[in-house]
Residue frames relative to the residue before (quaternion, step in Angstrom):
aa qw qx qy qz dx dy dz
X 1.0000 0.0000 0.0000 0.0000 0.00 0.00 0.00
X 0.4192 -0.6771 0.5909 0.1286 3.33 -1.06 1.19
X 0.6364 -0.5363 0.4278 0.3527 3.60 -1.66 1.12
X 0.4879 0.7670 -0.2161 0.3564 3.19 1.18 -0.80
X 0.7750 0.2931 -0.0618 0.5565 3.17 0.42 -2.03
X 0.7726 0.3436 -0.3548 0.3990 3.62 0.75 -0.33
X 0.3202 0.4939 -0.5525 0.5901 4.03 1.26 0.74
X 0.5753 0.6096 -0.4340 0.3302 3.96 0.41 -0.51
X 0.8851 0.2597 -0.1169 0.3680 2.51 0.58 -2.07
X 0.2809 0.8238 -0.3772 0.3166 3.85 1.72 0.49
X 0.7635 0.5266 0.0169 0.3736 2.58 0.78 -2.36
X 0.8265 0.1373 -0.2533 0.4837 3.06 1.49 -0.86
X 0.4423 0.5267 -0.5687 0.4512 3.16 0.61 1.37
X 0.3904 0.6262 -0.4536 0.4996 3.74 1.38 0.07
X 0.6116 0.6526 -0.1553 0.4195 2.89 0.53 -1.67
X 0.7645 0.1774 -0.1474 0.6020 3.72 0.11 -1.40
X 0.5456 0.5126 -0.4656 0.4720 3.81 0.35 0.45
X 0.8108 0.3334 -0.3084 0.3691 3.45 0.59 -0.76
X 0.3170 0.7596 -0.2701 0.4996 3.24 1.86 -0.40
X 0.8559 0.2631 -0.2321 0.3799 3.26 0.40 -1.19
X 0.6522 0.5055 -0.3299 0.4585 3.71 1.62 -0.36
X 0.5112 0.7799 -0.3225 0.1628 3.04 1.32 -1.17
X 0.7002 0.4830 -0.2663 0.4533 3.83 1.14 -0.41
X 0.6806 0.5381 -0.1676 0.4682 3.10 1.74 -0.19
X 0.4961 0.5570 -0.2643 0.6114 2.93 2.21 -0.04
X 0.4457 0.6870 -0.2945 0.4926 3.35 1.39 -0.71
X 0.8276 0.3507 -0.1367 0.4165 3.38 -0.14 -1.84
X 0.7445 0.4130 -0.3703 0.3714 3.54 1.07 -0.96
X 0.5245 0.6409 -0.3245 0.4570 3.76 1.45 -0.67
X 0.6302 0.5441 -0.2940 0.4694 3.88 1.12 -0.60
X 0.6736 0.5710 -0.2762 0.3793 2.97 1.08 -1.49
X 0.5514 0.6720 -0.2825 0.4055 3.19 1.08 -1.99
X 0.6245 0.2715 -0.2739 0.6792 4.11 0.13 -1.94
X 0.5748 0.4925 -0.5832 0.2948 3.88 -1.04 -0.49
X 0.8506 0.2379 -0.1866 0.4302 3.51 0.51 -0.92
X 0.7083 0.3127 -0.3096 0.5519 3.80 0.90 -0.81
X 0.4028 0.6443 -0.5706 0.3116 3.99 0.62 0.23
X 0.6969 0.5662 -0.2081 0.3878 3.36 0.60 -1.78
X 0.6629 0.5031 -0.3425 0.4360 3.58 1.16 -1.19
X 0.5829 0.6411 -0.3461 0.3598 3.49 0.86 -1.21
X 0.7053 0.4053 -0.1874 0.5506 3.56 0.81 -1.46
X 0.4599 0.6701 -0.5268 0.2490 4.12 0.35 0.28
X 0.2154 -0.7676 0.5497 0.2494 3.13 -0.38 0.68
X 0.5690 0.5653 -0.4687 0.3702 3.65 -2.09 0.23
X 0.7835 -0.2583 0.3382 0.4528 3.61 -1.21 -0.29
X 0.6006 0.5448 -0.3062 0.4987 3.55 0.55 -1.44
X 0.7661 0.5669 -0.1734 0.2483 3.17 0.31 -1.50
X 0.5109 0.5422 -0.2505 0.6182 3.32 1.84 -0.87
X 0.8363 0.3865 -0.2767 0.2730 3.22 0.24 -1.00
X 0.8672 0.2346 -0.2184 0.3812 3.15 1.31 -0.42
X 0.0627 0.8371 -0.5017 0.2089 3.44 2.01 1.07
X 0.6694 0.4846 -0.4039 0.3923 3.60 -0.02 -2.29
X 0.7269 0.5633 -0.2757 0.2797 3.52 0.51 -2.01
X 0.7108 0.3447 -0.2445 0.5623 3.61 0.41 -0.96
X 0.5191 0.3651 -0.5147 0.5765 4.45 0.22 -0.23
X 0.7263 0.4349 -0.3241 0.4223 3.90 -0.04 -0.40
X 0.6565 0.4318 -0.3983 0.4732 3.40 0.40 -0.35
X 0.6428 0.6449 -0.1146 0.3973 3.13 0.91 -1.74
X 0.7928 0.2347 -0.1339 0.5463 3.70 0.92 -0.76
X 0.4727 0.6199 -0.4014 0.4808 3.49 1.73 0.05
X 0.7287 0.4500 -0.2083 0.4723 3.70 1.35 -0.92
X 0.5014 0.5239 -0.4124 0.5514 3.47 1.24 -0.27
X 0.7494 0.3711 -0.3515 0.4209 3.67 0.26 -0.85
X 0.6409 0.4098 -0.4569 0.4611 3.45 0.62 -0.99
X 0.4693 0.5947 -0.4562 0.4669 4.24 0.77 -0.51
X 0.7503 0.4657 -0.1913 0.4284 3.74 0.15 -0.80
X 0.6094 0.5101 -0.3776 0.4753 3.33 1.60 -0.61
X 0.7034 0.5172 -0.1714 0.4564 3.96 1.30 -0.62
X 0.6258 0.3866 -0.3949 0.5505 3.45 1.40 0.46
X 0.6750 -0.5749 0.4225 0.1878 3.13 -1.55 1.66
X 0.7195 0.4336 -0.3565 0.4089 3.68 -1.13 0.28
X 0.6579 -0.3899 0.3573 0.5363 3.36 -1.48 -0.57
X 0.3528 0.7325 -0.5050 0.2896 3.64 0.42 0.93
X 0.8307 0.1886 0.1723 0.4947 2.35 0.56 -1.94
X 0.6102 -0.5953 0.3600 0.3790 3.49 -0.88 0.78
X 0.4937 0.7313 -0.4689 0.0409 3.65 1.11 -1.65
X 0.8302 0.3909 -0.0328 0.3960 2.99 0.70 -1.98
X 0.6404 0.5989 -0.2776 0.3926 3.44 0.96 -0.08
X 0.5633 0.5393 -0.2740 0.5628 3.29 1.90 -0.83
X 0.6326 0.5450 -0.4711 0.2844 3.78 0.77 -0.40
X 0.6528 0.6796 -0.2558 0.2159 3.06 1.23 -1.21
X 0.5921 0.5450 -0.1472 0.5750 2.85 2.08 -1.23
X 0.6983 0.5066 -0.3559 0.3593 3.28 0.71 0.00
């Protein structure tokens, strides 16, 4: 097996790996903003205190979401090659 054929057969097991989580990254990344979005946007004291906290979570799970989709998106499939 050529270096070649075996970056193939990485990439496209990245590939079918991320495929297979990739709806579950979805549901938890929705779930995640669904609940600390709403805090962020409270208004009052509370609301100060727990804005910084809930935009951070909230944009910590989008990115880490972006890190599990294939292409020039996401990191998934790009780290095999380098590896």
């Amino acid at each position: 097996m050529t270096e070649a054929e075996d970056k193939a057969l990485r990439l496209q097991a990245a590939l079918d790996g991320t495929n297979e989580i990739g709806l579950a990254v979805l549901a938890t990344t929705l779930s995640i903003v669904a609940v600390f979005l709403p805090v962020g946007l409270m208004g009052g004291i509370p609301g100060q205190f727990f804005r910084q906290f809930a935009v951070t979570i909230s944009a910590a799970a989008d990115e880490e979401s972006m890190n599990h989709r294939p292409g020039p998106l996401g990191a998934s499939a790009l780290s095999i090659l380098w590896a």
